[in-house]
C-alpha positions as CSV (number, residue, x, y, z in Angstrom):
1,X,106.3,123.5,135.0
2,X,103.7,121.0,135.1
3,X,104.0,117.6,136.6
4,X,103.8,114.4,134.8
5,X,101.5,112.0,136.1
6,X,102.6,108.3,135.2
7,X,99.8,106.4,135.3
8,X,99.1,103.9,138.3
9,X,100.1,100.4,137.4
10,X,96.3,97.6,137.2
11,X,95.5,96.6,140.7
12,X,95.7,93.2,141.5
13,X,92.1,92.7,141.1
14,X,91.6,94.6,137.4
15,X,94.6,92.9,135.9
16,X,94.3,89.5,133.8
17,X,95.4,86.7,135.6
18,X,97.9,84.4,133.4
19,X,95.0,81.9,133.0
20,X,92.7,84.6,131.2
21,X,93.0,83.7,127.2
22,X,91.9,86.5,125.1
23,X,92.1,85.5,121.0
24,X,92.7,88.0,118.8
25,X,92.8,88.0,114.9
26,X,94.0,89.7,111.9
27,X,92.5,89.6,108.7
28,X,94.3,89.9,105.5
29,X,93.6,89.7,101.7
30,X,95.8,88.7,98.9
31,X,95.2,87.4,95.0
32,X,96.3,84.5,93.8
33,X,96.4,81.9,90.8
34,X,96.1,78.2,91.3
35,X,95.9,74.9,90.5
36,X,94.4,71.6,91.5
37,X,97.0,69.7,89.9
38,X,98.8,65.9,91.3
39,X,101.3,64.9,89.3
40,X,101.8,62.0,90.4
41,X,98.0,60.6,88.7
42,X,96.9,60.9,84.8
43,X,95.3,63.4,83.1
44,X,91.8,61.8,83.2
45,X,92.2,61.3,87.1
46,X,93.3,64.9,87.7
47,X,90.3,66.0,85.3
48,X,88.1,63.6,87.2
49,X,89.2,65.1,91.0
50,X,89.0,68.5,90.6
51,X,86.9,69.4,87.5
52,X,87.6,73.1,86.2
53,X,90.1,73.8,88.8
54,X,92.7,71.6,87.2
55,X,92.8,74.1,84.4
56,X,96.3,74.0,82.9
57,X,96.2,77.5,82.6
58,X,95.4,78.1,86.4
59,X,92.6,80.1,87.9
60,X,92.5,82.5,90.4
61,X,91.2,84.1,93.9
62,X,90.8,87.1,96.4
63,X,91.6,85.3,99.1
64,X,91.2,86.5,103.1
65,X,93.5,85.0,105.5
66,X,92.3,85.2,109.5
67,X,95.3,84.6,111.8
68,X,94.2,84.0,115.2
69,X,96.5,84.5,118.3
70,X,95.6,83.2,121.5
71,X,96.9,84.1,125.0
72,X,96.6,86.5,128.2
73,X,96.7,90.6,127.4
74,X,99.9,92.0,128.8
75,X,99.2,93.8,132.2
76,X,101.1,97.1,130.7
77,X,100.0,97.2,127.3
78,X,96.6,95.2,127.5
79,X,97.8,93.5,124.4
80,X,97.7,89.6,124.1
81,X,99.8,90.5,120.5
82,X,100.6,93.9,118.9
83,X,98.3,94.2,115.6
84,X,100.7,96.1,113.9
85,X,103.2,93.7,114.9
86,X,101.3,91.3,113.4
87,X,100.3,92.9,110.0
88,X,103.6,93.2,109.4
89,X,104.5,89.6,110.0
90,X,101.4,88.4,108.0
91,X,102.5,91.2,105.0
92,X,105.9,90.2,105.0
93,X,105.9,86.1,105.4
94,X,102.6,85.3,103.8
95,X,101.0,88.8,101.4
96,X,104.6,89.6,100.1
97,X,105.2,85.7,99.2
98,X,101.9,85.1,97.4
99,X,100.1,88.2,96.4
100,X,99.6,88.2,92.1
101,X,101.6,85.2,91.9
102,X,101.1,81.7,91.0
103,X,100.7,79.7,94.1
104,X,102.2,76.4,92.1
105,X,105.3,77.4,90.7
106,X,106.3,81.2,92.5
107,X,105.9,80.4,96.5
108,X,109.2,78.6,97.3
109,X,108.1,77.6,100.4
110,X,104.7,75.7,98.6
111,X,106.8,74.0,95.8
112,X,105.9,70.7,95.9
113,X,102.7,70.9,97.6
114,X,98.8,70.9,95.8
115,X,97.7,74.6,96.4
116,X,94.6,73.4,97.7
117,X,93.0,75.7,100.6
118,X,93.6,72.9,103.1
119,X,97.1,72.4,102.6
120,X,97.6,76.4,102.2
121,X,96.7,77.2,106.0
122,X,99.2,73.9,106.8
123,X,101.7,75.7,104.7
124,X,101.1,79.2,106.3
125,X,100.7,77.7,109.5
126,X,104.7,76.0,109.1
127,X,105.9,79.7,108.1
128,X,104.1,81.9,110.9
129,X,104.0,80.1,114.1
130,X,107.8,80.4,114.6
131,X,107.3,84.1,114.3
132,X,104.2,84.6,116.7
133,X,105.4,86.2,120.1
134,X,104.1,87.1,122.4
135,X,101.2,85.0,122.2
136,X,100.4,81.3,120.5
137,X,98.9,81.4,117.0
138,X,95.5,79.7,117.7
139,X,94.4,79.2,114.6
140,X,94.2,80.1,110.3
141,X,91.1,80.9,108.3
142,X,91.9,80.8,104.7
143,X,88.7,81.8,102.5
144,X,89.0,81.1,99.0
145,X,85.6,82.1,98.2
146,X,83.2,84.1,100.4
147,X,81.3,80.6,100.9
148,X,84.8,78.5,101.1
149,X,87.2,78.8,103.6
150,X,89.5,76.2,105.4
151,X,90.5,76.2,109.1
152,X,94.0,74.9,110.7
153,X,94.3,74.8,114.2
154,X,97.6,73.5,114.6
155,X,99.1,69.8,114.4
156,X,97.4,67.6,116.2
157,X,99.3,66.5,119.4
158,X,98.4,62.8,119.6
């Protein structure tokens, strides 16, 4: 019968020390309808603001969401975060909650808020950095339009 080798565990040298950060990302794509509504102002105002977005019917995009992950690659797996792992989180929390629906009034966790791409990757942010381990979650690229995209990096600690 032939032996099993088990494979020798990274040398001190080759293994990443705890200060190496490695960033990884994931990229998904969902559609969605929108829009650029505040309540709270008058029709004229609204109209004014945001022009053809504030269409009362809505409006809609293919949007790609880049989740970022930051931290040092496990010395047994070389992983800073699993990427399957972390489809699934990003399929479940954020595609499942928001793909083909209407961001204003069919995303529980965005009632209340202007669906604008700025306030989405605040709102995303909110609902997947309690889920992101190992690892931190870095940072969120939301593109609502191959030429428009938003960037969150996290609250700011002051």
């Amino acid at each position: 019968m032939p032996r099993v080798r088990s494979r020798p565990a990274p040398s001190p040298s080759s293994a990443p020390s705890a200060r190496e950060t490695v960033l990884v990302t994931r990229q998904v794509h969902f559609n969605a309808a929108h829009r650029l509504h505040n309540p709270a102002r008058s029709r004229q105002w609204n109209e004014r603001a945001f022009g053809p977005c504030n269409n009362v019917d809505g409006h809609g995009h293919n949007y790609v969401l880049e989740v970022t992950v930051s931290g040092s690659p496990d010395p047994e797996t070389g992983y800073v975060i699993d990427l399957g792992r972390l489809k699934g989180i990003l399929e479940r929390v954020i595609v499942r909650a928001c793909d083909h629906r209407n961001l204003n009034t069919q995303v529980p966790f965005l009632k209340g808020i202007i669906p604008s791409t700025e306030n989405l990757v605040i709102a995303f942010w909110r609902q997947l950095e309690p889920r992101i381990r190992p690892g931190r979650l870095h940072a969120i690229r939301l593109y609502e339009t191959p030429r428009n995209y938003a960037e969150y990096r996290g609250p700011d600690p002051r």
